[in-house]
PAFI-26856 format. One record per residue (C-alpha): residue in three letters; residue number from 1; y, x, z. Coordinates in steps of 0.5 Angstrom, whole numbers, plus 2048, in hexadecimal, padded with zeros to 3 digits. Layout:
@aa = ALA i = NUM v = Y u = X w = Z
...
END
This chain:
@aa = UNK i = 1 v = 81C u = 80F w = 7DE
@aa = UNK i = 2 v = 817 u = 813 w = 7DC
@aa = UNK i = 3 v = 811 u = 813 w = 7E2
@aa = UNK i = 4 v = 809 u = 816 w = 7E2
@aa = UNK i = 5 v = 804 u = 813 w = 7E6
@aa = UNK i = 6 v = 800 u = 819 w = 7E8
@aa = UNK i = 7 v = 7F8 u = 816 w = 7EB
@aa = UNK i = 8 v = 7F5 u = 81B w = 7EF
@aa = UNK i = 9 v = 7EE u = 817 w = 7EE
@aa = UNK i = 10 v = 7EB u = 814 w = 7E7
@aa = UNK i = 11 v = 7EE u = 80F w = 7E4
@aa = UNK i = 12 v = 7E8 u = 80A w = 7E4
@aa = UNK i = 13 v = 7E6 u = 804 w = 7E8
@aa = UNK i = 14 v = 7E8 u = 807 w = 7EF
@aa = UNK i = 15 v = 7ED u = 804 w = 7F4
@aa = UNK i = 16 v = 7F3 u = 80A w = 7F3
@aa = UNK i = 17 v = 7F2 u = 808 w = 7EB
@aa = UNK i = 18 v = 7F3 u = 800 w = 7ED
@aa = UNK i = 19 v = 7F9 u = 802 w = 7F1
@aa = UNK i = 20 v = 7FC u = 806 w = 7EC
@aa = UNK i = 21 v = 7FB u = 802 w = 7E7
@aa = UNK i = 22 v = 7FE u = 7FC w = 7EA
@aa = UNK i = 23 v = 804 u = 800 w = 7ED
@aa = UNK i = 24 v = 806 u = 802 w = 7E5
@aa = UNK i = 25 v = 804 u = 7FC w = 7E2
@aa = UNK i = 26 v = 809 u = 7F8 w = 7E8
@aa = UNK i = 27 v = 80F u = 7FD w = 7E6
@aa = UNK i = 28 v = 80E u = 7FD w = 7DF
@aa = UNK i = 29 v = 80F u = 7F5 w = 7E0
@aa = UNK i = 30 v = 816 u = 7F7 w = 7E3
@aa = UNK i = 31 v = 818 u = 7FE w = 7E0
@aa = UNK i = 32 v = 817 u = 800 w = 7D8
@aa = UNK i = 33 v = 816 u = 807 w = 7DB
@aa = UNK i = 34 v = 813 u = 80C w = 7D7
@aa = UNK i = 35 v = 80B u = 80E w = 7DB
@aa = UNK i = 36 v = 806 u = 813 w = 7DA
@aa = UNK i = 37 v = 800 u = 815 w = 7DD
@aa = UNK i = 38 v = 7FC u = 81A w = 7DF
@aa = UNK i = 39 v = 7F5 u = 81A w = 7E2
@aa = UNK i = 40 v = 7F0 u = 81E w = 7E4
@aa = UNK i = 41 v = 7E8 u = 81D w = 7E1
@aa = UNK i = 42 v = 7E8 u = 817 w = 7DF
@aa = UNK i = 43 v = 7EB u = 810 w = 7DC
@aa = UNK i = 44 v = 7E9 u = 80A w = 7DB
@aa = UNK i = 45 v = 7EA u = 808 w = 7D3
@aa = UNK i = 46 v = 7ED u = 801 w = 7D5
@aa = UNK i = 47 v = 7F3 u = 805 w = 7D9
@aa = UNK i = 48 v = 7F3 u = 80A w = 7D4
@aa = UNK i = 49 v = 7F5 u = 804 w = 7CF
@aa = UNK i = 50 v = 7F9 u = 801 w = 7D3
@aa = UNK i = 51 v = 7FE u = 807 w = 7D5
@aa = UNK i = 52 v = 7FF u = 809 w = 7CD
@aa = UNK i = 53 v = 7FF u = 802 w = 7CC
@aa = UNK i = 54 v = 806 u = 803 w = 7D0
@aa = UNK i = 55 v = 808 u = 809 w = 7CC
@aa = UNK i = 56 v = 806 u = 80D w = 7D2
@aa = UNK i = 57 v = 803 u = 814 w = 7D1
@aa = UNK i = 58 v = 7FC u = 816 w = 7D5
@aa = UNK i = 59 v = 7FA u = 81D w = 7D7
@aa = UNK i = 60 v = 7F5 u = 821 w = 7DA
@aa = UNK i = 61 v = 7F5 u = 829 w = 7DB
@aa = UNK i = 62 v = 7ED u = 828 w = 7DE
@aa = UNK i = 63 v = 7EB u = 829 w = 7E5
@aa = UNK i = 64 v = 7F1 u = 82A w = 7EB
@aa = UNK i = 65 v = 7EC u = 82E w = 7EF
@aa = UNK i = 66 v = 7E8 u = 831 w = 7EB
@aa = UNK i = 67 v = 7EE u = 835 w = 7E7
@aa = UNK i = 68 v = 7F4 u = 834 w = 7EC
@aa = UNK i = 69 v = 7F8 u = 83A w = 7E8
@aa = UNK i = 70 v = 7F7 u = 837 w = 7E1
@aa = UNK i = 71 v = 7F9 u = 82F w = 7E4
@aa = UNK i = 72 v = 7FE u = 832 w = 7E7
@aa = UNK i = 73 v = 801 u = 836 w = 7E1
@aa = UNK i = 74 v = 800 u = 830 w = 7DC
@aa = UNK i = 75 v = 804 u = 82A w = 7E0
@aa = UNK i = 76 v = 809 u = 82F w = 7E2
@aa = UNK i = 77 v = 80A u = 830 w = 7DA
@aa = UNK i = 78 v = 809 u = 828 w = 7D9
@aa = UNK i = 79 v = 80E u = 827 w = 7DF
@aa = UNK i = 80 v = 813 u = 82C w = 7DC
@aa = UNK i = 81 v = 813 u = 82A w = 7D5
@aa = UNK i = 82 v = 812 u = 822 w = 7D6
@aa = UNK i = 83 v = 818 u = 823 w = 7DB
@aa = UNK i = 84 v = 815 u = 81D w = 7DF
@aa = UNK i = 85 v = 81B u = 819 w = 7E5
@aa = UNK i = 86 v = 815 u = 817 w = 7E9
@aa = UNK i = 87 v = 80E u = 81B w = 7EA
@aa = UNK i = 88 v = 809 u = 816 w = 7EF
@aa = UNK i = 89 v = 802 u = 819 w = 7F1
@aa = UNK i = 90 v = 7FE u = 815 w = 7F4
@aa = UNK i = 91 v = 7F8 u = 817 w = 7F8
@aa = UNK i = 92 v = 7F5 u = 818 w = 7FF
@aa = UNK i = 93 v = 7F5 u = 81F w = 802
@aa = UNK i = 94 v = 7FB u = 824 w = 802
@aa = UNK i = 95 v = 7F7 u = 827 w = 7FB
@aa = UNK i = 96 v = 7FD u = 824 w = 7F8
@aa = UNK i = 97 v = 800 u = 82A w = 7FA
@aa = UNK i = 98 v = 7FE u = 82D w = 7F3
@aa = UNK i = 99 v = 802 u = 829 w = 7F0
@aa = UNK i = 100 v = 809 u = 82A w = 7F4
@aa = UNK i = 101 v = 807 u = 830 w = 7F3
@aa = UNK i = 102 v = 807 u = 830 w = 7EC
@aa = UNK i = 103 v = 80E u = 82D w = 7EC
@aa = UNK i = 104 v = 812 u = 831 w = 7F0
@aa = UNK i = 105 v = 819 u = 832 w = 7EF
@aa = UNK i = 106 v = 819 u = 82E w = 7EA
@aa = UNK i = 107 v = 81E u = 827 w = 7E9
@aa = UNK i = 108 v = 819 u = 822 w = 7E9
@aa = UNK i = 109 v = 818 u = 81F w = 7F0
@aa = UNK i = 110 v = 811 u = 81E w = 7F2
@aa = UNK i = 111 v = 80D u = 818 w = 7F6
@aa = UNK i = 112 v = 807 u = 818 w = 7FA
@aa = UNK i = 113 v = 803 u = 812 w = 7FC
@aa = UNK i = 114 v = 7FD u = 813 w = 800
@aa = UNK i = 115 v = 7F7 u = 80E w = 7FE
@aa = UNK i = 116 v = 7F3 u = 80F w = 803
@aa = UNK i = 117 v = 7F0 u = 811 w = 80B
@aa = UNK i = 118 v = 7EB u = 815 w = 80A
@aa = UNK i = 119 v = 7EA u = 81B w = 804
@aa = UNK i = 120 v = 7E4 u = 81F w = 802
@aa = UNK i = 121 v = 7E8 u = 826 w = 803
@aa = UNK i = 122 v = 7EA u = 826 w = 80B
@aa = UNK i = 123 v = 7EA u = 82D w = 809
@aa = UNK i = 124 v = 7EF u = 82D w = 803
@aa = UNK i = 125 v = 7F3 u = 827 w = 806
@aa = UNK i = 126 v = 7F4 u = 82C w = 80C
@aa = UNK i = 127 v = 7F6 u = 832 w = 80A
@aa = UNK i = 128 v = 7FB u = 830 w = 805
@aa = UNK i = 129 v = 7FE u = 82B w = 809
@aa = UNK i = 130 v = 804 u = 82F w = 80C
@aa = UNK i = 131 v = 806 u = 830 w = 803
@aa = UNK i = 132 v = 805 u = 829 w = 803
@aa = UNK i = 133 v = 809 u = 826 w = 808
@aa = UNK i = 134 v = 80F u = 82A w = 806
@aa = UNK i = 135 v = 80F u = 82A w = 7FF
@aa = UNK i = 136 v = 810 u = 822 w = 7FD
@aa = UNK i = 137 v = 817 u = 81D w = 7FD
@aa = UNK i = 138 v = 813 u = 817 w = 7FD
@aa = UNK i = 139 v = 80C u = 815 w = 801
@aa = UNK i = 140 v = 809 u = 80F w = 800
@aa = UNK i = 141 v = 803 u = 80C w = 803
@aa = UNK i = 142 v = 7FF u = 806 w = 802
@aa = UNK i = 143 v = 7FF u = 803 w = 809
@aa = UNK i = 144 v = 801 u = 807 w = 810
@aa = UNK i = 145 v = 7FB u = 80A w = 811
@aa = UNK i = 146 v = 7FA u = 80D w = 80A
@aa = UNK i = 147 v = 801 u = 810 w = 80B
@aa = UNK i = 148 v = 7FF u = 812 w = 813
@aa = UNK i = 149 v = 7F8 u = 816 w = 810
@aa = UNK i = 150 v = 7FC u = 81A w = 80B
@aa = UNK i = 151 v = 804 u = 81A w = 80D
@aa = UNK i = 152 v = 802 u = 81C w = 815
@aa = UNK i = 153 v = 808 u = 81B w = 818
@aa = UNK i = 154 v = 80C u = 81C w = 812
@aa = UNK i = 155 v = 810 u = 816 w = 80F
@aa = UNK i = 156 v = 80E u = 811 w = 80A
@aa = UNK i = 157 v = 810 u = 80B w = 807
@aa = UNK i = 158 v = 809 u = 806 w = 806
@aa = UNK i = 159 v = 809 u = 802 w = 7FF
@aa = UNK i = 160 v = 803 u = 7FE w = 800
@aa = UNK i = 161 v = 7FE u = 7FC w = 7FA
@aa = UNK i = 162 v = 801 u = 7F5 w = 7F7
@aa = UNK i = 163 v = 7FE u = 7F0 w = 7F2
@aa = UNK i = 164 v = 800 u = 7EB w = 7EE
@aa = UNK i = 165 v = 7FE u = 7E5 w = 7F1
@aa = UNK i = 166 v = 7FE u = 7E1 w = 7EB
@aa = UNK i = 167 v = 7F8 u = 7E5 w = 7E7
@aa = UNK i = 168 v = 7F3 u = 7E3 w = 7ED
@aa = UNK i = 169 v = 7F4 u = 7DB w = 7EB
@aa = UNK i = 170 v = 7ED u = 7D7 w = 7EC
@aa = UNK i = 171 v = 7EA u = 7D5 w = 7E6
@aa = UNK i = 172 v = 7E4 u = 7D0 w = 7E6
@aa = UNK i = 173 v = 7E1 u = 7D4 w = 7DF
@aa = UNK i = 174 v = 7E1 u = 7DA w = 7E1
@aa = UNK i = 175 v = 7DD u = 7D7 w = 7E8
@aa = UNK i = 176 v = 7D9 u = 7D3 w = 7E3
@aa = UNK i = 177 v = 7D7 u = 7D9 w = 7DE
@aa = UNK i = 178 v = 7D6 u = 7DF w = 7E4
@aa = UNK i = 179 v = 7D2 u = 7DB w = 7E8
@aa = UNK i = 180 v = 7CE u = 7D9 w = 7E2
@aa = UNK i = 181 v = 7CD u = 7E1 w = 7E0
@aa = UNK i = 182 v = 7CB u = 7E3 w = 7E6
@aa = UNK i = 183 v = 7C6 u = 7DC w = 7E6
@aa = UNK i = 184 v = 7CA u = 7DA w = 7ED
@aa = UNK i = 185 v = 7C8 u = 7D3 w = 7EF
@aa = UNK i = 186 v = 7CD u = 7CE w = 7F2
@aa = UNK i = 187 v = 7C9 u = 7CF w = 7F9
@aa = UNK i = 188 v = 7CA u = 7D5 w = 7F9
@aa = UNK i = 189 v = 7D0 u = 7DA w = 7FC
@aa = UNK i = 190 v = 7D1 u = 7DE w = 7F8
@aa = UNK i = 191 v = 7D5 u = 7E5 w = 7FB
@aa = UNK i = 192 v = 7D7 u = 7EB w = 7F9
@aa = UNK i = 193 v = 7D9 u = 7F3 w = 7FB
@aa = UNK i = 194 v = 7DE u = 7F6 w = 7F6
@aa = UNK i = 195 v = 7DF u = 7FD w = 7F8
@aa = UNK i = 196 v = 7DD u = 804 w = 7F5
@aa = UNK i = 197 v = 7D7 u = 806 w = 7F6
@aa = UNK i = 198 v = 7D8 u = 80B w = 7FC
@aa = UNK i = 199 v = 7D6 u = 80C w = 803
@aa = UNK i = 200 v = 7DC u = 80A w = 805
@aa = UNK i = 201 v = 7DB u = 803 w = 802
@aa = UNK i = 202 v = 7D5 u = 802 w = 807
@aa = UNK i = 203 v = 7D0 u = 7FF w = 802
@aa = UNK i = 204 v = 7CA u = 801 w = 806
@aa = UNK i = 205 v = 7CD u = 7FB w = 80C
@aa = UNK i = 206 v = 7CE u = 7F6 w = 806
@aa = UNK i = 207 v = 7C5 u = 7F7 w = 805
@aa = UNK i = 208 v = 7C5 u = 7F6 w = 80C
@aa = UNK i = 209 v = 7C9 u = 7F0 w = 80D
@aa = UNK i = 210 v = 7C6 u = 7ED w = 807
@aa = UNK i = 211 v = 7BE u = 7EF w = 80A
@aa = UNK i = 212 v = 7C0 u = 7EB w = 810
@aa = UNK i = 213 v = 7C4 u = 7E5 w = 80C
@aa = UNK i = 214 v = 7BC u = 7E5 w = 808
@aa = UNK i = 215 v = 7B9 u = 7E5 w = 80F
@aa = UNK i = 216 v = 7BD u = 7DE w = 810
@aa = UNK i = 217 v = 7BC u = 7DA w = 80A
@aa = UNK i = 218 v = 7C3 u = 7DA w = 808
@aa = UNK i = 219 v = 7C3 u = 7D9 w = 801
@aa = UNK i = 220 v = 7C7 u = 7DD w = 7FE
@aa = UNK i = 221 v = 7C9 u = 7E4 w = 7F9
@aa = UNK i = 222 v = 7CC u = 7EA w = 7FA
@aa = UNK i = 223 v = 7CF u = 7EE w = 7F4
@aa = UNK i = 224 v = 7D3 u = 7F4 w = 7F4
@aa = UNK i = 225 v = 7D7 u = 7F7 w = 7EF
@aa = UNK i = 226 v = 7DA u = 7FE w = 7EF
@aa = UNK i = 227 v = 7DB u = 805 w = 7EB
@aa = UNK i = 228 v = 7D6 u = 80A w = 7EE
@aa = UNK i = 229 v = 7DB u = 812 w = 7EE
@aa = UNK i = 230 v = 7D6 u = 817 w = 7F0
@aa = UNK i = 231 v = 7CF u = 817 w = 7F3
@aa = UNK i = 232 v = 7CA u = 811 w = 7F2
@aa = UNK i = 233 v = 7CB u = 80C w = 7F7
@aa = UNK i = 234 v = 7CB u = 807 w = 7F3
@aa = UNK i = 235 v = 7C4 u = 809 w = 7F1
@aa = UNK i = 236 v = 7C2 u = 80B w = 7F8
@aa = UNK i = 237 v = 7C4 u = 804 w = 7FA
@aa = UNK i = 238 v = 7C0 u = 801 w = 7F5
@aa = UNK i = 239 v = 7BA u = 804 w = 7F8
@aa = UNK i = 240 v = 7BC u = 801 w = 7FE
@aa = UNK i = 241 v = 7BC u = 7FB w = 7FC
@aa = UNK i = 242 v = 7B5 u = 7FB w = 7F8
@aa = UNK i = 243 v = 7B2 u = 7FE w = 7FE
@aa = UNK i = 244 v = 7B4 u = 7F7 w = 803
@aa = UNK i = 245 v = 7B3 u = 7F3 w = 7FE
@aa = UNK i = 246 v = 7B9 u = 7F0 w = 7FD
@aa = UNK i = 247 v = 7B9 u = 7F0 w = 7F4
@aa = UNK i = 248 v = 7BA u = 7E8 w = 7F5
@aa = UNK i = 249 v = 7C0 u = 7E9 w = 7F9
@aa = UNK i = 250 v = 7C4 u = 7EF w = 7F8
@aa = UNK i = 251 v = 7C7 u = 7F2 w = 7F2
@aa = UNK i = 252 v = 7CB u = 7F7 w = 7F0
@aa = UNK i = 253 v = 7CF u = 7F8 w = 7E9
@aa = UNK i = 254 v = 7D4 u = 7FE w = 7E6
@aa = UNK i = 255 v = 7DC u = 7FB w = 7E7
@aa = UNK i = 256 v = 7DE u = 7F5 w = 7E4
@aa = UNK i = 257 v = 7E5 u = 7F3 w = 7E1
@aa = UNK i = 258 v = 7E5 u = 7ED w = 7E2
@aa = UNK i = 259 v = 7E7 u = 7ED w = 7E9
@aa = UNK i = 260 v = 7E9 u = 7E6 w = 7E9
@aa = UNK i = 261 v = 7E4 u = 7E3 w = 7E5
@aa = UNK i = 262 v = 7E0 u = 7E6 w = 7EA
@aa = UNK i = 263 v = 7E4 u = 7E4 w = 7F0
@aa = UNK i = 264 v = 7E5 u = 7DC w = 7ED
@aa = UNK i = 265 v = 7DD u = 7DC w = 7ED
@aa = UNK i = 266 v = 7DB u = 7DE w = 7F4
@aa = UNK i = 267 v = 7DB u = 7DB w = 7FC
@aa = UNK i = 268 v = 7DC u = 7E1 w = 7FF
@aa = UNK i = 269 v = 7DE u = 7E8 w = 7FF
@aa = UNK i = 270 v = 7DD u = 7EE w = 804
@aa = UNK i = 271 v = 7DF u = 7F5 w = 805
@aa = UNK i = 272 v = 7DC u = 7FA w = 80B
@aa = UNK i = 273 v = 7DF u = 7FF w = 809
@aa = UNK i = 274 v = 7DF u = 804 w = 80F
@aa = UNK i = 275 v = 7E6 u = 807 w = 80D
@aa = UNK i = 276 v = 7EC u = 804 w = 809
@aa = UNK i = 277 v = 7F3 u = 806 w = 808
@aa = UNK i = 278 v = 7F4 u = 7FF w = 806
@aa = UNK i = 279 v = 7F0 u = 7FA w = 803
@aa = UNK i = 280 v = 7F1 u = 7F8 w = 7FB
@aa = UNK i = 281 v = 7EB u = 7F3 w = 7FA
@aa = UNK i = 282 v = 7EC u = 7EF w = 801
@aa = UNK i = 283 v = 7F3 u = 7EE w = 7FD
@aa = UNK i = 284 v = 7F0 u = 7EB w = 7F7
@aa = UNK i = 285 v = 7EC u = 7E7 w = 7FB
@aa = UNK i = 286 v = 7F3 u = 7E4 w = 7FF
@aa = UNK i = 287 v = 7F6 u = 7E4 w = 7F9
@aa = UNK i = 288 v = 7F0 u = 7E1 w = 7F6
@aa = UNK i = 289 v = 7EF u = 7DB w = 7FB
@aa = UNK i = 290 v = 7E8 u = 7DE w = 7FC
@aa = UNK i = 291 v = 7E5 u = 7DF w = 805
@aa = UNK i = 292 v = 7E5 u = 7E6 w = 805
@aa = UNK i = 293 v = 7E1 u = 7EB w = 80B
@aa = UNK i = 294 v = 7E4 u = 7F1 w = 80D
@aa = UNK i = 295 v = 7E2 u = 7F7 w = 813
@aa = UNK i = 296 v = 7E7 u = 7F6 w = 819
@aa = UNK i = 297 v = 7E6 u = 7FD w = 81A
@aa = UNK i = 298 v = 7E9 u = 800 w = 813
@aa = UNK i = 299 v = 7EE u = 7FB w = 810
@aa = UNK i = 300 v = 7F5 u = 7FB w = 812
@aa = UNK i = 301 v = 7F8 u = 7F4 w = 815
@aa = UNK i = 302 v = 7FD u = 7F3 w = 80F
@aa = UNK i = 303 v = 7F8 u = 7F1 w = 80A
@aa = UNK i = 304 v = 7F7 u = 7EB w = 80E
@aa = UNK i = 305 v = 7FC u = 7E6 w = 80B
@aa = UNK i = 306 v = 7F7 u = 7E0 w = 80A
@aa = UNK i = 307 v = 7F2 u = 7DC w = 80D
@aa = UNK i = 308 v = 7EE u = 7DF w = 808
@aa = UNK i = 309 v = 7EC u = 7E5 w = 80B
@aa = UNK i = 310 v = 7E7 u = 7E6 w = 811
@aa = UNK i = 311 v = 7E7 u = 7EC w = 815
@aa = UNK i = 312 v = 7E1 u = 7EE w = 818
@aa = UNK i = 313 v = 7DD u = 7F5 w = 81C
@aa = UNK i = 314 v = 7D8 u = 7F8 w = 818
@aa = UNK i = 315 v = 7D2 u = 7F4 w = 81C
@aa = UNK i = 316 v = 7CD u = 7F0 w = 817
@aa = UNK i = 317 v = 7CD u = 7EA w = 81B
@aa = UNK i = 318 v = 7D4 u = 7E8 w = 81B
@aa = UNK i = 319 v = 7D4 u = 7E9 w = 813
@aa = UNK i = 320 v = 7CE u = 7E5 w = 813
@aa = UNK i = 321 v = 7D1 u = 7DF w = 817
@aa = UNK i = 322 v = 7D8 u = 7E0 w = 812
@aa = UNK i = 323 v = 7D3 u = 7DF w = 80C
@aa = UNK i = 324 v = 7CF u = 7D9 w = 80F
@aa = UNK i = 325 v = 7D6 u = 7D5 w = 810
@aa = UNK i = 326 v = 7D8 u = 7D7 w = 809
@aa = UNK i = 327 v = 7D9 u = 7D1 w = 805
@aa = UNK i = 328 v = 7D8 u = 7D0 w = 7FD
@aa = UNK i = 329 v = 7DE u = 7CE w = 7FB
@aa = UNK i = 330 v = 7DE u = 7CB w = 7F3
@aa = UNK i = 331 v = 7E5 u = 7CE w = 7F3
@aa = UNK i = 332 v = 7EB u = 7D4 w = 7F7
@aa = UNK i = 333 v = 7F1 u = 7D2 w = 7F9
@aa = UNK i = 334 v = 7F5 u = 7D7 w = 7F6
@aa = UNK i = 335 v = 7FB u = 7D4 w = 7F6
@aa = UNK i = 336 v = 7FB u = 7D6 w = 7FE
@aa = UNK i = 337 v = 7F9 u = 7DD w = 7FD
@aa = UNK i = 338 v = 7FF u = 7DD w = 7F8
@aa = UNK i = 339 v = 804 u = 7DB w = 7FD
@aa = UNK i = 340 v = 801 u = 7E0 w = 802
@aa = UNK i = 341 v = 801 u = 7E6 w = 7FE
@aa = UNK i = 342 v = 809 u = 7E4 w = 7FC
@aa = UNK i = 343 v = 80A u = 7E3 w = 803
@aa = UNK i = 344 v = 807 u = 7EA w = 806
@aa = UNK i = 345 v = 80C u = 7ED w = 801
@aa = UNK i = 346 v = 804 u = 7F1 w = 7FD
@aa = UNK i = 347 v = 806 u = 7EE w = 7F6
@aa = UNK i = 348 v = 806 u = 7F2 w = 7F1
@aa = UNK i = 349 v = 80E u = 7F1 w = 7F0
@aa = UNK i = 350 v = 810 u = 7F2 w = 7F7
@aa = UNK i = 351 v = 80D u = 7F9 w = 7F7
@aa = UNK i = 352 v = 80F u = 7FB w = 7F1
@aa = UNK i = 353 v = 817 u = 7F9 w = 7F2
@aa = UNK i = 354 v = 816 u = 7FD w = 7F8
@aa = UNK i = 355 v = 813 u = 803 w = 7F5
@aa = UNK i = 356 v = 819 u = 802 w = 7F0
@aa = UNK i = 357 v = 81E u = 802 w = 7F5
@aa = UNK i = 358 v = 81B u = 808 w = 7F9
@aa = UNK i = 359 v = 81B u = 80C w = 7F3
@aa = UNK i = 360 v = 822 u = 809 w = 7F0
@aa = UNK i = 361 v = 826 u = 80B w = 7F8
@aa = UNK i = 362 v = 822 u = 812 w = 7F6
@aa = UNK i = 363 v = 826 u = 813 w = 7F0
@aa = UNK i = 364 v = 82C u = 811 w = 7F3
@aa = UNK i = 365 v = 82C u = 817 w = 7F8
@aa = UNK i = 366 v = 82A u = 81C w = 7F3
@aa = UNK i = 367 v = 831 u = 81B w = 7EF
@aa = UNK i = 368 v = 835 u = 81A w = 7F5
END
C-alpha cells in the first residue's frame, strides 16, 4: 500500500502537524505501509529525520497559493509517477481543492480531513467550495464540528486525534528536573498553556487571569510553550507582560519536545482558546493525569473522558477560583488517564485501525 500524506500547513511545532505525525506513526505501528510526504514552507528537522528514518520520501513544490499552476503541475507529476492507492490532504478550508485538482482522473483515490473551524481564507474557502466538495472519495474530520465548517451538509467520517497513553506517564525526575530549571519551589503551583502563539489560543486572557491571580497573593507561575507562525504576538505579548509587571510570574518559551516531561512537572494546565476543532493538549493532559481548564464555549463535549478536566466560560474570576483550589500534588495518577483515554476509544491504536479499516473497505469497492 503506497499513501502521501499531503499538509497544507507547515510541518513544524503546529497542532495539524502533531495530528499528523501521530496518525502515521499509529499506522506504521499497525501496516508496513510505504508513506511519503509533501509540505508546504516549512518542516521541522525532528519530523524530517523522522519520516526518512522510516524509508519515507519528503517533498516540497514551494508555496500552494503563491504559484498554484507549478504545485498543481508538480504533484500531478509526482502523483502519476509514484502511482500512489491513497492521497490523504490535510487542511482547513476548501484550498484543497488544488490538490483534487491536481489528481483528476487519476487512479489514486483521494482523502480530505479537515482540522479546524475557522480559515484565514473565508474568500478562497468559499469560492472553491462547490470543486471541493464534489471531488473527494474520503472526508475526515477531526471532531464533528470541524467536519460541519468544512463539509456543510455533506457527509464525513470523524477520525478524531489519538495518543498513546503510555508515552504520558508521570516521572517524578522529569518533575524534580523541570521545576528545578524553571526555579519553581515546591509552594508554588506551577501551570502552564501549551499552544501556538496565535490569536486564536487567547494568550492576552492568560495575562489577565494571571494579573488578577498576582492581585490575590496566589503563589504561583505561568509558563507558556508554543511556536509562533506569523506575525510577532509573541513578542507583543512580551511587551504586555513587562508593561503589567508580571516578569516574576509569566514566562513565555518557544515549543518544547518533552511534553511529558513538562506535563509530570506542572499543577495544572489551561487552554482559553476562543476556537477548537478539538483539543489535543487537554488529551495530554487526561492522559497524563494532570487537572486541566478548558473554555465551555469552544471545546467539544467529547474531549471530557476523565475527572481531569474542567470546563469552564471565559470569565477571569472563575479561572481564578479553579486555580485557588488547585493542589500541589507530588505525583499524577497517570494510570487513571490511561484507562480513560482507552475507554473513550481516543488511543492512537483505535484510531489508526479505524483509519486502516476505512481505507481497506475503499480498496475492496474499488476492485469490486
Amino acid at each position: 500500500m503506497k499513501i502521501l500524506i499531503i499538509s497544507t500547513v507547515e510541518l513544524s511545532k503546529n497542532g495539524i502537524a502533531s495530528s499528523i505525525m501521530s496518525y502515521y506513526r499509529a499506522i506504521l505501528k499497525q501496516r508496513n505501509y510505504e508513506i511519503d510526504f509533501l509540505y508546504t514552507g516549512f518542516i521541522d528537522e525532528s519530523l524530517k529525520d523522522e519520516i526518512l528514518n522510516n524509508e519515507g520520501q519528503i517533498f516540497c513544490f514551494g508555496n500552494r497559493k503563491r504559484r498554484p499552476l507549478h504545485y498543481i503541475s508538480l504533484l500531478r507529476n509526482l502523483a502519476i509517477n509514484k502511482k500512489y492507492d491513497y492521497i490523504w490532504v490535510h487542511g482547513n478550508s476548501s484550498s484543497m481543492a488544488f490538490e483534487e485538482f491536481s489528481l483528476r482522473n487519476l487512479d489514486s483515490k483521494i482523502i480530505v480531513q479537515a482540522h479546524s473551524v475557522l480559515t484565514n481564507y473565508s474568500f478562497l474557502n468559499k469560492i472553491l467550495r462547490r470543486y471541493f466538495l464534489n471531488h473527494f472519495d474520503l472526508g475526515l474530520a477531526v471532531s464533528k464540528e470541524a467536519g460541519t465548517f468544512l463539509f456543510k451538509n455533506n457527509q464525513f467520517q470523524i477520525l478524531p486525534n489519538g495518543l498513546p497513553p503510555k508515552n504520558y506517564y508521570f516521572s517524578q525526575n522529569s518533575r524534580l528536573t523541570y521545576r528545578n530549571m524553571y526555579n519553581i519551589s515546591s509552594e508554588t503551583k506551577l501551570i502552564i498553556q501549551l499552544a501556538t502563539y496565535t490569536p486564536m489560543k487567547n494568550h492576552k486572557f492568560s495575562l489577565e487571569l494571571s494579573q488578577a491571580l498576582k492581585n490575590k497573593g496566589e503563589n504561583f507561575k505561568l509558563l507558556c510553550f508554543g511556536y509562533t507562525p506569523f506575525g510577532d504576538l509573541k513578542k507583543e505579548l512580551e511587551i504586555e507582560i513587562k508593561e503589567k509587571r508580571l516578569e516574576n510570574s509569566v514566562t513565555l518559551f518557544d515549543s518544547i519536545d518533552d511534553i511529558k516531561g513538562i506535563l509530570s512537572a506542572t499543577d495544572g494546565v489551561i487552554i482559553p482558546s476562543i476556537g477548537e476543532s478539538f483539543g489535543i493538549v487537554a488529551l495530554e493532559s487526561q492522559a497524563a493525569g494532570v487537572p486541566v481548564v478548558v473554555s465551555s464555549e469552544h471545546f467539544i463535549p467529547e474531549l471530557k473522558v476523565s475527572p481531569f478536566i474542567e470546563y469552564l466560560p471565559l470569565e477571569i474570576e472563575k479561572w481564578v477560583k479553579w486555580i485557588e483550589k488547585l493542589k500541589i500534588k507530588e505525583n499524577h495518577n497517570s494510570k487513571i488517564g490511561e484507562k480513560a483515554i482507552i475507554q473513550a476509544g481516543l488511543d492512537d491504536d483505535t484510531i489508526a485501525n479505524y483509519f486502516i479499516k476505512l481505507i481497506e473497505n475503499m480498496g475492496n469497492m474499488k476492485n469490486i
